[in-house]
N, C-alpha and C positions, 0 to 999 in steps of 0.2 A: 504494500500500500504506500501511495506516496501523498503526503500533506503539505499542503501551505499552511505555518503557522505563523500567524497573526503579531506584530510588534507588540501588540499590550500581553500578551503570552510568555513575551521574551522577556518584556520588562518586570514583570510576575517573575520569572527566573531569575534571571540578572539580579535583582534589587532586596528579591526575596520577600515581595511584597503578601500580607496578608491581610484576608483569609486564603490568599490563589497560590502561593507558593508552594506549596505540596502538591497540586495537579501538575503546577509546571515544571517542576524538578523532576516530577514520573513521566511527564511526557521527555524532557530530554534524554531523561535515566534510558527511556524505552527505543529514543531514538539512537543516542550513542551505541544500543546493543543490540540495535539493526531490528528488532519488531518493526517497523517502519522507514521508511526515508524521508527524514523532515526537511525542508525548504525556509529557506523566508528571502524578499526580494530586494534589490538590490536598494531600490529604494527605503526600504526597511531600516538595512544597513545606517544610510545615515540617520535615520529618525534615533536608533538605538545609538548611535554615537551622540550624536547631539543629546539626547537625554541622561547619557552616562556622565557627559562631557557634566551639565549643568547640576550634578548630583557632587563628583568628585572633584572636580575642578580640575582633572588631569587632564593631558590630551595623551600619556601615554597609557596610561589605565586605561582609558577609553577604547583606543585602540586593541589594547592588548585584549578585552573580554568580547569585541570583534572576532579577533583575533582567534582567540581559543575555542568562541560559538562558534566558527566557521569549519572548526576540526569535527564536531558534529552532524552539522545541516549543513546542506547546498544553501548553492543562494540561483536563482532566477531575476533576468531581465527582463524589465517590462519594455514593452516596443509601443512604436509609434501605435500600432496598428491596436493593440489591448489599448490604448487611451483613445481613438475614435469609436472603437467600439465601446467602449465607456461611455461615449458623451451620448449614445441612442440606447443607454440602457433604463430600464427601469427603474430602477436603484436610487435612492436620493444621496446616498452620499458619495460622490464621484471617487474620494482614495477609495473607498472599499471596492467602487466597481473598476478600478481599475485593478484591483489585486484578485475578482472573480476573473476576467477577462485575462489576464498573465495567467492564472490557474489552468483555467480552461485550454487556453494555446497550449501551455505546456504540460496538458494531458497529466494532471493532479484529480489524486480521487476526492478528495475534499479539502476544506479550509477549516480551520481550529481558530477558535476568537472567542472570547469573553463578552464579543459584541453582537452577538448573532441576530438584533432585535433590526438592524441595519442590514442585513443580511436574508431579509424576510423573500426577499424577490431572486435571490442568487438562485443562476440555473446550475449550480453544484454544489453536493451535499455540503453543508457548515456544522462544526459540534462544536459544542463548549467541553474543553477538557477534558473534564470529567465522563461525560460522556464518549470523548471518543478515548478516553481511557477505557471503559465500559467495551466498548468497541474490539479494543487490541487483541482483550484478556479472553 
């Protein structure tokens, strides 16, 4: 199975934020030991830098947990072509329909978010977590 996981998922990881911190440490835990191939995109990338960046005030930390998330997950490029087809999509919030439409081209079984309430109109499966932890097992 192969996932697009969502930056608030990563930032749940990374940061260790709770209550979500234990889904997303299971999701990586599950990704590093190959149950899955987890993605997140390139765009992502820097949303997660820039919000480590504004946490630690490093730019080498920042980096470096890039860095080490990349030893886990891929990462996917979104293209021209996933952002026009974003702007005739259903969806109201244009970042997420752009990261259905990357999904999509790049033949992803689903997308993992916390946000799925945005997600109501995506033409491919979305779980929170927990559920697609539910999912693996």
């Amino acid at each position: 199975m192969k996932a697009l996981i969502d930056t608030c998922v990563v930032m749940d990881f990374l940061q260790k934020r709770e209550p979500f911190a234990a889904d997303a440490l299971q999701i990586f835990r599950s990704a590093a030991s190959e149950l899955f191939f987890g993605y997140i995109t390139a765009k992502s990338s820097t949303d997660i830098y820039y919000l480590t960046h504004r946490l630690t005030h490093s730019n080498e930390e920042a980096r470096h947990k890039i860095n080490a998330l990349l030893t886990i997950v891929g990462m996917l490029d979104s293209t021209a072509t996933d952002v026009f087809s974003a702007l005739s999509s259903p969806m109201t919030d244009f970042e997420d329909a752009v990261m259905v439409e990357t999904a999509l081209r790049s033949k992803m079984d689903c997308i993992v978010t916390r946000n799925i309430k945005d997600y109501e109109k995506a033409n491919i499966p979305v779980y929170e977590p927990a559920d697609f932890l539910a999912l693996l097992m």
